[in-house]
SEFIKOL-897525 format. One record per atom (N, C-alpha, C, O): residue number from 1; atom name; residue in three letters; x, y, z. Coordinates in nm, 4 decimals, decimal comma. Atoms other than C-alpha are relative to their C-alpha. Layout:
BEGIN
+-----+----+-----+----------+----------+----------+
:   k :  a :   r :        u :        v :        w :
+-----+----+-----+----------+----------+----------+
: NUM : CA : ALA :        X :        Y :        Z :
...
+-----+----+-----+----------+----------+----------+
REM end
This chain:
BEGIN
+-----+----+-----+----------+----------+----------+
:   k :  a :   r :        u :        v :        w :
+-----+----+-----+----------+----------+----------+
:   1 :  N : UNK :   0,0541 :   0,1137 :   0,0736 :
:   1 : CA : UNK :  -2,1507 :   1,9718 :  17,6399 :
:   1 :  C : UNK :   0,1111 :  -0,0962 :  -0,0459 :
:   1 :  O : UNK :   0,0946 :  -0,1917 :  -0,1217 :
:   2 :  N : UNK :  -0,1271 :   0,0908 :   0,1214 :
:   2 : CA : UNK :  -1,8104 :   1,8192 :  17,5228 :
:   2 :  C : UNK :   0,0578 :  -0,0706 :   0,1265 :
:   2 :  O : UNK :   0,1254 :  -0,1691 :   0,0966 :
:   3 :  N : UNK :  -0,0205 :   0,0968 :  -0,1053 :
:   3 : CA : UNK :  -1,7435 :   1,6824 :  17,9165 :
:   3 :  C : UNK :  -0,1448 :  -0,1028 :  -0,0430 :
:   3 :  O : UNK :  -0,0924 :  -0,2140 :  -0,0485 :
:   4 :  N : UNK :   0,0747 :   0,1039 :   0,0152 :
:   4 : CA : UNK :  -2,0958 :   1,4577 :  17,8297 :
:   4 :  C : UNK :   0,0401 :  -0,0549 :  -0,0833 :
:   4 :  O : UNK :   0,0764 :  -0,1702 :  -0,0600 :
:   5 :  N : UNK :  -0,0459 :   0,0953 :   0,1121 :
:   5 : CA : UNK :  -1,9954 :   1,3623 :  17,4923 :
:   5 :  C : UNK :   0,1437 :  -0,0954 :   0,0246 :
:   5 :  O : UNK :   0,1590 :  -0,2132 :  -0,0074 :
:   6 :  N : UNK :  -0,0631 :   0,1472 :  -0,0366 :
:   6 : CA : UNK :  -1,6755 :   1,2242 :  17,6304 :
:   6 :  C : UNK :  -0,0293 :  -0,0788 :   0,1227 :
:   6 :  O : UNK :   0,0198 :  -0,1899 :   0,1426 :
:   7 :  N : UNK :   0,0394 :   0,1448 :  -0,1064 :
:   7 : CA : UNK :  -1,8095 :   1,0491 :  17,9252 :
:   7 :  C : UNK :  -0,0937 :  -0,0910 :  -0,0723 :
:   7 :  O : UNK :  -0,0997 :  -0,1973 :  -0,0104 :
:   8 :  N : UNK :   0,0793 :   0,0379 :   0,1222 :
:   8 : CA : UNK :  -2,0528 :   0,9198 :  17,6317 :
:   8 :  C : UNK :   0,0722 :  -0,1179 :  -0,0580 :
:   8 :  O : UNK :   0,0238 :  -0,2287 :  -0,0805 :
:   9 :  N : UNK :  -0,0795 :   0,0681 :   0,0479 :
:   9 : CA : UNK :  -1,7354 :   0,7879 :  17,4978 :
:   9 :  C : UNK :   0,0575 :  -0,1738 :   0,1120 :
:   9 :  O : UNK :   0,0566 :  -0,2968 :   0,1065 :
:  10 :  N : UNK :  -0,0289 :   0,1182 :  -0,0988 :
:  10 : CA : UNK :  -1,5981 :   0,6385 :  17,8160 :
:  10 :  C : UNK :  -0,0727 :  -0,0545 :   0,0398 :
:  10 :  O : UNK :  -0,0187 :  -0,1438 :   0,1052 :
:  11 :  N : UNK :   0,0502 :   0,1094 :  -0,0587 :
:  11 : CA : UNK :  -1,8801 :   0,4635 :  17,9226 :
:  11 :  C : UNK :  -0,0507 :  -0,0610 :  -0,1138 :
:  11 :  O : UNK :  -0,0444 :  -0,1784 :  -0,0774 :
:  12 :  N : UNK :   0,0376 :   0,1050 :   0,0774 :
:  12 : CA : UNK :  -2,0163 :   0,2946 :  17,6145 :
:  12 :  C : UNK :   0,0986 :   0,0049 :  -0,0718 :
:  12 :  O : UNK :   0,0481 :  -0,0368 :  -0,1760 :
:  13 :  N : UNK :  -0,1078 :   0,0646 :   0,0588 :
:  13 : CA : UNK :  -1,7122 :   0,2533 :  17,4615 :
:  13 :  C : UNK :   0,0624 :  -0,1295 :   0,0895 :
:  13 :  O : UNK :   0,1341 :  -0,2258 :   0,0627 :
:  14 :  N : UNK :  -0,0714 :   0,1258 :  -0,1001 :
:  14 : CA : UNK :  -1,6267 :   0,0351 :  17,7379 :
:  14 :  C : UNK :  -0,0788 :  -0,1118 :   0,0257 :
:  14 :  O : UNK :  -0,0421 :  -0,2201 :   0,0712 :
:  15 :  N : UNK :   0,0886 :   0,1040 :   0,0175 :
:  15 : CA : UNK :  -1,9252 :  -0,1389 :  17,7074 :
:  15 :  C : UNK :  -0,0177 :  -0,0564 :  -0,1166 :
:  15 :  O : UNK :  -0,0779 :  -0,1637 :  -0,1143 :
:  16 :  N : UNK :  -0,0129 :   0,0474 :   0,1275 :
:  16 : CA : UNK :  -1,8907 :  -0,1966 :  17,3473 :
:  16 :  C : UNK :   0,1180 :  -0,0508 :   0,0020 :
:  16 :  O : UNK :   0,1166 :  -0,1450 :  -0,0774 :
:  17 :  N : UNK :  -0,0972 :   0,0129 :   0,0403 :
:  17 : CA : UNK :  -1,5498 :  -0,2472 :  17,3674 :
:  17 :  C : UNK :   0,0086 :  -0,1302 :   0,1071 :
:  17 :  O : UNK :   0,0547 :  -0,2186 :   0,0348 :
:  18 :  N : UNK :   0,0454 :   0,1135 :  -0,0418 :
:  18 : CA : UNK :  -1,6042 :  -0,5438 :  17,6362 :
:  18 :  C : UNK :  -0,0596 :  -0,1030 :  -0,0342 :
:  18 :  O : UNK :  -0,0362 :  -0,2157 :   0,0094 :
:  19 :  N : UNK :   0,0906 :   0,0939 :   0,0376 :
:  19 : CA : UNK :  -1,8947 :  -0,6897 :  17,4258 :
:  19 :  C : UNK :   0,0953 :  -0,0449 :  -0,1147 :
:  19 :  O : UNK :   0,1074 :  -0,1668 :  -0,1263 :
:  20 :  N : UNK :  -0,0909 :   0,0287 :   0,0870 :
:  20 : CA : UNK :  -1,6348 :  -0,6799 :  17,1324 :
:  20 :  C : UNK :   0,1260 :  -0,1107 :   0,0163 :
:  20 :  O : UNK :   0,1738 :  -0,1896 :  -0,0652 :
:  21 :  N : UNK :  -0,1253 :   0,0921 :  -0,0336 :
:  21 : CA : UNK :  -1,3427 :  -0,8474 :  17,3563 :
:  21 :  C : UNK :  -0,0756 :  -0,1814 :   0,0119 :
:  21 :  O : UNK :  -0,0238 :  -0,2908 :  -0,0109 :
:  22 :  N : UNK :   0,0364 :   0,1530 :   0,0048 :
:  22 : CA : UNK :  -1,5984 :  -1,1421 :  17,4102 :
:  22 :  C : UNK :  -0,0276 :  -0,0644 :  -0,0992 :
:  22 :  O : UNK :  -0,0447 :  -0,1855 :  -0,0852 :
:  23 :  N : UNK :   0,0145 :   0,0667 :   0,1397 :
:  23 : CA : UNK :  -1,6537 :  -1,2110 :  17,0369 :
:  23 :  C : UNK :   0,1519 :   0,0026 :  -0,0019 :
:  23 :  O : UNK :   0,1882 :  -0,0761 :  -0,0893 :
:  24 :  N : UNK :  -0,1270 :   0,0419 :   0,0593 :
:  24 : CA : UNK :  -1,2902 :  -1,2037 :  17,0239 :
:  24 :  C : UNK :   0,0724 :   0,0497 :  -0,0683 :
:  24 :  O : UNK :   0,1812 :  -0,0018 :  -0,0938 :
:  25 :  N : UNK :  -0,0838 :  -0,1111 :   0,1124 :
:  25 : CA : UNK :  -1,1746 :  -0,9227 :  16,7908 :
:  25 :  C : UNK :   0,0480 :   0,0802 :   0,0962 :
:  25 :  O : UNK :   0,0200 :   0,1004 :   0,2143 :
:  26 :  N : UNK :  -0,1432 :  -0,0803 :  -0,0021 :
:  26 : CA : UNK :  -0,8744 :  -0,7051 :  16,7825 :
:  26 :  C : UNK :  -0,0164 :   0,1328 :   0,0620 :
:  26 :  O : UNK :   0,0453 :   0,2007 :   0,1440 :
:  27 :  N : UNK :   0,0688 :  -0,2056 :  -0,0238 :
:  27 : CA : UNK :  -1,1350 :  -0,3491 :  16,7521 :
:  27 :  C : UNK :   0,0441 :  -0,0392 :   0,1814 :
:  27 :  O : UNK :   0,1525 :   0,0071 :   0,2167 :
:  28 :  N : UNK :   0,0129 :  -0,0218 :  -0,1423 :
:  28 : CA : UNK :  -1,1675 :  -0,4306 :  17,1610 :
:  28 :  C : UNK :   0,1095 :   0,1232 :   0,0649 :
:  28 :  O : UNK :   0,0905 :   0,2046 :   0,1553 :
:  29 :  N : UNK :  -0,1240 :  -0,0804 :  -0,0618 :
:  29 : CA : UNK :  -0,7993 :  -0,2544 :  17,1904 :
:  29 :  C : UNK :  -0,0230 :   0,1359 :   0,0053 :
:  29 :  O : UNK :   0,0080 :   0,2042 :   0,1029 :
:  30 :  N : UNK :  -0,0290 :  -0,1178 :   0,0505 :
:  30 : CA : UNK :  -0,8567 :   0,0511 :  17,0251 :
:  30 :  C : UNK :  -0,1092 :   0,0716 :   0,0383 :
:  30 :  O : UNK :  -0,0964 :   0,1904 :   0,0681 :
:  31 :  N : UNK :   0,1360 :  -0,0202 :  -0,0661 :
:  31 : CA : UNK :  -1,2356 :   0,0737 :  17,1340 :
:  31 :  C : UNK :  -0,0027 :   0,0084 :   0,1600 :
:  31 :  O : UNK :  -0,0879 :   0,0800 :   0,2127 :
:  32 :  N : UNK :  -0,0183 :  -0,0303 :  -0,1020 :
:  32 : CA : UNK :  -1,1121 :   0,0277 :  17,4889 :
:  32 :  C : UNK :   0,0901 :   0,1079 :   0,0644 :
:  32 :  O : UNK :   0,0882 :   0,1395 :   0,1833 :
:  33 :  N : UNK :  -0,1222 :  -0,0647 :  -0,0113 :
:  33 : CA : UNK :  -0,8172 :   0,2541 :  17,4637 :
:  33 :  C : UNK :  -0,1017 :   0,1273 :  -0,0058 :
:  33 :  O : UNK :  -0,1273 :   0,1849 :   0,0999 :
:  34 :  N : UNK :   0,1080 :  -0,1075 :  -0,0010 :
:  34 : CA : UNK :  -1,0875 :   0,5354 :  17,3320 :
:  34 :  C : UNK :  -0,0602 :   0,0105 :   0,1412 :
:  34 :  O : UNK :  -0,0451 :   0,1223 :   0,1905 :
:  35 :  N : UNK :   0,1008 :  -0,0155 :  -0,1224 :
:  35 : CA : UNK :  -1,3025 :   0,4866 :  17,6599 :
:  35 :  C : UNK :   0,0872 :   0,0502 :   0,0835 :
:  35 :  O : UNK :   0,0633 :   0,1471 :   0,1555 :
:  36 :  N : UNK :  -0,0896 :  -0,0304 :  -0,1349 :
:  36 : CA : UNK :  -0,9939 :   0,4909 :  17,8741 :
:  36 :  C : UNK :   0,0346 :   0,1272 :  -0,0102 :
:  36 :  O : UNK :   0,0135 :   0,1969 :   0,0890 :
:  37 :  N : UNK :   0,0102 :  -0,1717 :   0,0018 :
:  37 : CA : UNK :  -0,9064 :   0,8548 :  17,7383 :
:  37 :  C : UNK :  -0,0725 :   0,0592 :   0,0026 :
:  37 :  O : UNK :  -0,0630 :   0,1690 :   0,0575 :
:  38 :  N : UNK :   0,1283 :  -0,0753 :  -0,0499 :
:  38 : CA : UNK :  -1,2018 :   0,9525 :  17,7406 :
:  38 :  C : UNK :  -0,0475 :   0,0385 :   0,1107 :
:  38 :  O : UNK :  -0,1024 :   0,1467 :   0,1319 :
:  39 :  N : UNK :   0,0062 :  -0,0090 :  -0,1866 :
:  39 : CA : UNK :  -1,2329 :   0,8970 :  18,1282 :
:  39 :  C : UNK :   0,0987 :   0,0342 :   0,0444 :
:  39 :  O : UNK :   0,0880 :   0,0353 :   0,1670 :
:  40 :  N : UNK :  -0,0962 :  -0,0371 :  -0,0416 :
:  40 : CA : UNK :  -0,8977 :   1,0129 :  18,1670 :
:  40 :  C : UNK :   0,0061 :   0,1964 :   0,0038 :
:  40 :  O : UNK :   0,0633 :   0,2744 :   0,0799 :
:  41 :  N : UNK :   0,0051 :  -0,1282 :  -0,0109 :
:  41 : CA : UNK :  -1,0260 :   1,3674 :  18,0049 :
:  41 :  C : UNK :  -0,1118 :   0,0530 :   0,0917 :
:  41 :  O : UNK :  -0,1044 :   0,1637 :   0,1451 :
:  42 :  N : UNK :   0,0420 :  -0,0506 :  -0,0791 :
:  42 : CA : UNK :  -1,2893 :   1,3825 :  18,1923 :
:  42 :  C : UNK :  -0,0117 :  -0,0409 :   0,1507 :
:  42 :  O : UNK :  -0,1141 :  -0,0076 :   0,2103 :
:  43 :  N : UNK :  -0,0569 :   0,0104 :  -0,1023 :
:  43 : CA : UNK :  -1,1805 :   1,2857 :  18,4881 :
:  43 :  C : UNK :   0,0801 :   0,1064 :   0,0543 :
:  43 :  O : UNK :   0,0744 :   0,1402 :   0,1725 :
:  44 :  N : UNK :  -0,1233 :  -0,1380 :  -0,0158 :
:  44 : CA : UNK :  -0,8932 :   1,5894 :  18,4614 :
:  44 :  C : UNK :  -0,1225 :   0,1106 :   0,0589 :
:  44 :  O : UNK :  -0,1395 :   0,1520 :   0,1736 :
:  45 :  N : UNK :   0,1156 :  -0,1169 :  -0,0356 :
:  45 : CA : UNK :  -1,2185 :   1,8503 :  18,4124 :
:  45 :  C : UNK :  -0,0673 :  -0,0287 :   0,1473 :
:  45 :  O : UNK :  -0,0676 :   0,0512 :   0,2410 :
:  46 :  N : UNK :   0,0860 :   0,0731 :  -0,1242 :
:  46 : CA : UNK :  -1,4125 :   1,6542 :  18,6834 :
:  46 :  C : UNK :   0,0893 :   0,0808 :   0,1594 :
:  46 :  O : UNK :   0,0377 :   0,1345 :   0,2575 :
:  47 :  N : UNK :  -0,0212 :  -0,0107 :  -0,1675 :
:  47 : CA : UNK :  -1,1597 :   1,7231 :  18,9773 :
:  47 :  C : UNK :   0,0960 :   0,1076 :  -0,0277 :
:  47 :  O : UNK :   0,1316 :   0,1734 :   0,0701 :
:  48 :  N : UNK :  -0,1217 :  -0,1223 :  -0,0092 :
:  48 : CA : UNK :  -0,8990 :   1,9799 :  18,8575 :
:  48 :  C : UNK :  -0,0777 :   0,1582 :  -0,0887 :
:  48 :  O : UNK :  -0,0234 :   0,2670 :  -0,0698 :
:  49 :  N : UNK :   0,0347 :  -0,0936 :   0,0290 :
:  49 : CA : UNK :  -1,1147 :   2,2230 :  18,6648 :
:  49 :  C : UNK :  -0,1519 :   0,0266 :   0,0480 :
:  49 :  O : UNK :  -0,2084 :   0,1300 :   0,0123 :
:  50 :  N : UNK :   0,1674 :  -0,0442 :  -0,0440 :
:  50 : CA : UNK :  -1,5043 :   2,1912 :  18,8449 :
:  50 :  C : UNK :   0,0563 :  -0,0454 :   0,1354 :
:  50 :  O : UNK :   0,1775 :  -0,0592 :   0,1517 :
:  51 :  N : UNK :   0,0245 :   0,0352 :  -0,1321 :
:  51 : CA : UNK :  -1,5542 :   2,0896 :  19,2006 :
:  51 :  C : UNK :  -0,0433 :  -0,1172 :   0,0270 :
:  51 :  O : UNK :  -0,1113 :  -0,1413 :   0,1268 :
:  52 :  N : UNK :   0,0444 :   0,1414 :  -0,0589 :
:  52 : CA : UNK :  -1,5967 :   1,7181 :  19,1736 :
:  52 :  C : UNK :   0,0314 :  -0,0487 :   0,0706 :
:  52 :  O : UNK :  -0,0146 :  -0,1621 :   0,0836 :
:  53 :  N : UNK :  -0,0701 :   0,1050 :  -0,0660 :
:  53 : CA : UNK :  -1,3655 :   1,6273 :  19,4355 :
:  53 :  C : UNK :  -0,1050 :   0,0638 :   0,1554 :
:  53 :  O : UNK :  -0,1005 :  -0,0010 :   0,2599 :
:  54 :  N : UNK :   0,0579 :  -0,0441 :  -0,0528 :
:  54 : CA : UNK :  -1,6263 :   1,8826 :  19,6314 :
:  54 :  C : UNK :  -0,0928 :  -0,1083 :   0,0527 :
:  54 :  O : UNK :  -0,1081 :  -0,1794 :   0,1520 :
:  55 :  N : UNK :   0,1375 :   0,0825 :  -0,0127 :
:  55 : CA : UNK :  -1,9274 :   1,7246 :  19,5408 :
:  55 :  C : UNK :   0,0333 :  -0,1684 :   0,0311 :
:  55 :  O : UNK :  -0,0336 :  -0,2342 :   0,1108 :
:  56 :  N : UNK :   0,0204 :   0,1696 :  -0,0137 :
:  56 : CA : UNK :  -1,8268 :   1,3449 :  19,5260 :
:  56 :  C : UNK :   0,0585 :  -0,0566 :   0,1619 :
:  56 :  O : UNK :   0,0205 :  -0,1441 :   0,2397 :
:  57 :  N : UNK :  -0,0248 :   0,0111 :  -0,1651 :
:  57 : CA : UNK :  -1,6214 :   1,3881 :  19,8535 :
:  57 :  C : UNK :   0,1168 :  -0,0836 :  -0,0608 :
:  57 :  O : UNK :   0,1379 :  -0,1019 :  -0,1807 :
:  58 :  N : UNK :  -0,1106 :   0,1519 :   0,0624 :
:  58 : CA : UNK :  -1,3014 :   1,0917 :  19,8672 :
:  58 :  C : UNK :  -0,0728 :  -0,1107 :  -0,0506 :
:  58 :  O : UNK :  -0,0337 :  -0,1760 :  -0,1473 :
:  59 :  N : UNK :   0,0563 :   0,1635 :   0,0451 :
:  59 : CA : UNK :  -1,5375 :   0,7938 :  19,8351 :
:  59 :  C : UNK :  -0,0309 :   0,0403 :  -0,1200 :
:  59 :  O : UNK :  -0,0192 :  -0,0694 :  -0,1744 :
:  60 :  N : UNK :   0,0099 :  -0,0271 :   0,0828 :
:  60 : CA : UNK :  -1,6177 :   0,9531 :  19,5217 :
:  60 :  C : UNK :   0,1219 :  -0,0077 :  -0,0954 :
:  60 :  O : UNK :   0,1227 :  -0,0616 :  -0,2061 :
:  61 :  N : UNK :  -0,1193 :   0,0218 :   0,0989 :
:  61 : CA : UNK :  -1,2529 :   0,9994 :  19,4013 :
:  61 :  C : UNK :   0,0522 :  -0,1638 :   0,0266 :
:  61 :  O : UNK :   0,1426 :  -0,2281 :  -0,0268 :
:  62 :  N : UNK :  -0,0931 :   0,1456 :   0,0049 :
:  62 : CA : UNK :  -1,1961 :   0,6578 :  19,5185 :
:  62 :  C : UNK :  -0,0389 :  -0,1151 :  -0,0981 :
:  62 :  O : UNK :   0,0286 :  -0,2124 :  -0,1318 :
:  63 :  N : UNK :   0,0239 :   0,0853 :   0,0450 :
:  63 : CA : UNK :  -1,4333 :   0,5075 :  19,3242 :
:  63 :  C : UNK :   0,0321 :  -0,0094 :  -0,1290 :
:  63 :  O : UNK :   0,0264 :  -0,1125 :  -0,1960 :
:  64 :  N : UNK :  -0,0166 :   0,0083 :   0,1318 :
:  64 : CA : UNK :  -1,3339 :   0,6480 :  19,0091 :
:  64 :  C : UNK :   0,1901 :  -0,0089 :   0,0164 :
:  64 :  O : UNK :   0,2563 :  -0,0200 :  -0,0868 :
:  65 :  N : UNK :  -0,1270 :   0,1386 :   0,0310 :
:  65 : CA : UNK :  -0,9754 :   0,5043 :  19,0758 :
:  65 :  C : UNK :  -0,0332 :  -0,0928 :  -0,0429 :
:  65 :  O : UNK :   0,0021 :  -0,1337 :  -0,1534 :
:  66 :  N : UNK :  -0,0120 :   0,1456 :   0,0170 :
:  66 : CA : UNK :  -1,0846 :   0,2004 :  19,1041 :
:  66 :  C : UNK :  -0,0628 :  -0,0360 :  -0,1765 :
:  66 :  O : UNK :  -0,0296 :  -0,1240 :  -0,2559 :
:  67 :  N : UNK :   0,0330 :   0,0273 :   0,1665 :
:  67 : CA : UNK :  -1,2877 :   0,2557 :  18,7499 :
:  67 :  C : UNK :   0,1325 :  -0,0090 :  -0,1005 :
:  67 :  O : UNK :   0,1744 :  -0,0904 :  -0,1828 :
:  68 :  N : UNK :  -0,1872 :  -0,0363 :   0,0946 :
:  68 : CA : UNK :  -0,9379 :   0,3742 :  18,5917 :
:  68 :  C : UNK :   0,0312 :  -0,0767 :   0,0258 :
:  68 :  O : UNK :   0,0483 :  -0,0985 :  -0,0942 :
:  69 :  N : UNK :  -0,1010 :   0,0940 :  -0,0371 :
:  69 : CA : UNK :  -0,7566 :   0,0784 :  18,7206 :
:  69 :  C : UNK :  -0,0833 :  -0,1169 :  -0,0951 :
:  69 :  O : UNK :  -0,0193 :  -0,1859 :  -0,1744 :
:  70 :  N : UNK :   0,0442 :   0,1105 :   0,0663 :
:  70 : CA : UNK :  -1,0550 :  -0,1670 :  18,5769 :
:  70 :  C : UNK :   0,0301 :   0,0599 :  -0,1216 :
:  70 :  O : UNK :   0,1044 :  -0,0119 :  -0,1886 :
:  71 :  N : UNK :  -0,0378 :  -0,0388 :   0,1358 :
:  71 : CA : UNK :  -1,0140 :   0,0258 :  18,2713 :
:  71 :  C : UNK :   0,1133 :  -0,0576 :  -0,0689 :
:  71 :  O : UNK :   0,1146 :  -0,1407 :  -0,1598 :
:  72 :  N : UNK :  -0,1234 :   0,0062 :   0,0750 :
:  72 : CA : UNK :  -0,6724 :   0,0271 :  18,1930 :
:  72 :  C : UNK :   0,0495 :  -0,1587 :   0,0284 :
:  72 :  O : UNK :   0,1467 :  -0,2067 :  -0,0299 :
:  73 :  N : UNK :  -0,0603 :   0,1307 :   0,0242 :
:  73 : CA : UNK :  -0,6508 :  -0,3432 :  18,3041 :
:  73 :  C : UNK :  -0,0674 :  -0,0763 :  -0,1015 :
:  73 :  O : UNK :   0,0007 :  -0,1504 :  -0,1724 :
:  74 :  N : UNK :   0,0256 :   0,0065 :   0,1477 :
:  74 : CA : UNK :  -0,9084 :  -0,4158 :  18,0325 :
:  74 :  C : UNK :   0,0572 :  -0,0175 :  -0,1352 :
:  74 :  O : UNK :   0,0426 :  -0,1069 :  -0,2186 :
:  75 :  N : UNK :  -0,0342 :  -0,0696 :   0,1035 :
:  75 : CA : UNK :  -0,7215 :  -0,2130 :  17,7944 :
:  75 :  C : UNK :   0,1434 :  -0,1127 :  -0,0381 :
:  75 :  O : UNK :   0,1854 :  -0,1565 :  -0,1452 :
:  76 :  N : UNK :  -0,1287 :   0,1012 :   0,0444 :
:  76 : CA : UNK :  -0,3929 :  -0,4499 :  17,8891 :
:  76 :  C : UNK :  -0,0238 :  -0,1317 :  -0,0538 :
:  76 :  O : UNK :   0,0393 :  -0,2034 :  -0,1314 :
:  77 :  N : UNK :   0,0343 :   0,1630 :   0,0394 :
:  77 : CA : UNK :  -0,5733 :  -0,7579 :  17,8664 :
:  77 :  C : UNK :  -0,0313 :  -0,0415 :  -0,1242 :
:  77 :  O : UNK :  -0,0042 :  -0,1556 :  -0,1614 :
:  78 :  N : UNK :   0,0635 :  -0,0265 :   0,1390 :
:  78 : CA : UNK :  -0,7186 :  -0,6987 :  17,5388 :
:  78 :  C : UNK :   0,1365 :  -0,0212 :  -0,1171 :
:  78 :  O : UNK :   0,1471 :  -0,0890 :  -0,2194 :
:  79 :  N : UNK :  -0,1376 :  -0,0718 :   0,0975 :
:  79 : CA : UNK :  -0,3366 :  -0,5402 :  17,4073 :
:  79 :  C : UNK :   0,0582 :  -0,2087 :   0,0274 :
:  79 :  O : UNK :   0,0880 :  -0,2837 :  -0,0655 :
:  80 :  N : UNK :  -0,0741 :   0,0807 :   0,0269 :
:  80 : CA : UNK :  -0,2061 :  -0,8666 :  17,5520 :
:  80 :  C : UNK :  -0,0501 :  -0,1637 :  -0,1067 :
:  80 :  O : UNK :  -0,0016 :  -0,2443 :  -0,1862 :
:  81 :  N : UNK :   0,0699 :   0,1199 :   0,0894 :
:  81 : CA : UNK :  -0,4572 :  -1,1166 :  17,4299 :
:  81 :  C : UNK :   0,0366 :   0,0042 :  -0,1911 :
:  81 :  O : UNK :   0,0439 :  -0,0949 :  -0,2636 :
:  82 :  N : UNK :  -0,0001 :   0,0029 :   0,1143 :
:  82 : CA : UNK :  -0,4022 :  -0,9635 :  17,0808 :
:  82 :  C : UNK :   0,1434 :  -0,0282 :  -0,0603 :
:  82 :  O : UNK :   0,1704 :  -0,0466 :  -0,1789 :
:  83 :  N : UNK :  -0,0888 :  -0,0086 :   0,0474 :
:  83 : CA : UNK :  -0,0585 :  -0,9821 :  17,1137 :
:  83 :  C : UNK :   0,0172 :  -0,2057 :  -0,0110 :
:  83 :  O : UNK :   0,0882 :  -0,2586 :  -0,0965 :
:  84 :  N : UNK :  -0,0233 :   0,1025 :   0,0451 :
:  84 : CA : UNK :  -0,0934 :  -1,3655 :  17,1550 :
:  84 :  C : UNK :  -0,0286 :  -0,0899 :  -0,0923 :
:  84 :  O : UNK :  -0,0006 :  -0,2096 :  -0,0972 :
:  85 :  N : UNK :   0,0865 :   0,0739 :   0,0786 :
:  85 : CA : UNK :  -0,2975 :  -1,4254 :  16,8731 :
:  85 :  C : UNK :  -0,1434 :  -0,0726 :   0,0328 :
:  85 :  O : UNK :  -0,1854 :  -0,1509 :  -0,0524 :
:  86 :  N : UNK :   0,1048 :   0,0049 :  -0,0641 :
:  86 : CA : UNK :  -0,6212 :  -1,4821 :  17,0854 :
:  86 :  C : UNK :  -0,0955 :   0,0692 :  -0,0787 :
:  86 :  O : UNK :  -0,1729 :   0,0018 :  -0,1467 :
:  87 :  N : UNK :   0,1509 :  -0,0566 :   0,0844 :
:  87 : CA : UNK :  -0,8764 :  -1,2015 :  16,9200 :
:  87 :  C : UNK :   0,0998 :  -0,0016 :  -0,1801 :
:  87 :  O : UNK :   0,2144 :  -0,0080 :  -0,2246 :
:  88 :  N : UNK :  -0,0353 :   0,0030 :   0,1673 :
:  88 : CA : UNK :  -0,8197 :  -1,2001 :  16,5480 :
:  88 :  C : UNK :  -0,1100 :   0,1249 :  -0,0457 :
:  88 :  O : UNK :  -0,1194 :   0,1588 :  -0,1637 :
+-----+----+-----+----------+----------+----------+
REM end
């Protein structure tokens, strides 16, 4: 039950934390940063401790690269926007 609760995390945190970056606040960083570990832990369980790389096959691990990559460029865009004084 604690792999759902954080994929719970990573996916509506990333959807909150998106709806947050378009009003313009700061939370987006820390709200996106949450999602991104969150998919980072279960991501680990997913292919190194169950058989997801079984079941999903490569197109499966490929797609959740490409999620991790939108993630964490999110996560920069957010860090950098705040660093220019952009979200308040």
């Amino acid at each position: 039950s604690w792999v759902v609760a954080f994929w719970a995390v990573a996916v509506w945190g990333g959807v909150v934390g998106v709806a947050i970056l378009l009003f313009r606040r700061r939370w987006a960083v820390p709200v996106l940063l949450a999602s991104l570990l969150s998919m980072v832990i279960t991501a680990i369980h997913n292919f190194l401790f169950s058989n997801g790389l079984e079941v999903m096959g490569g197109a499966g691990a490929a797609f959740t690269g490409l999620i991790f990559l939108a993630a964490v460029a999110l996560w920069y865009y957010a860090r950098r926007m705040t660093a220019r004084g952009v979200l308040a």
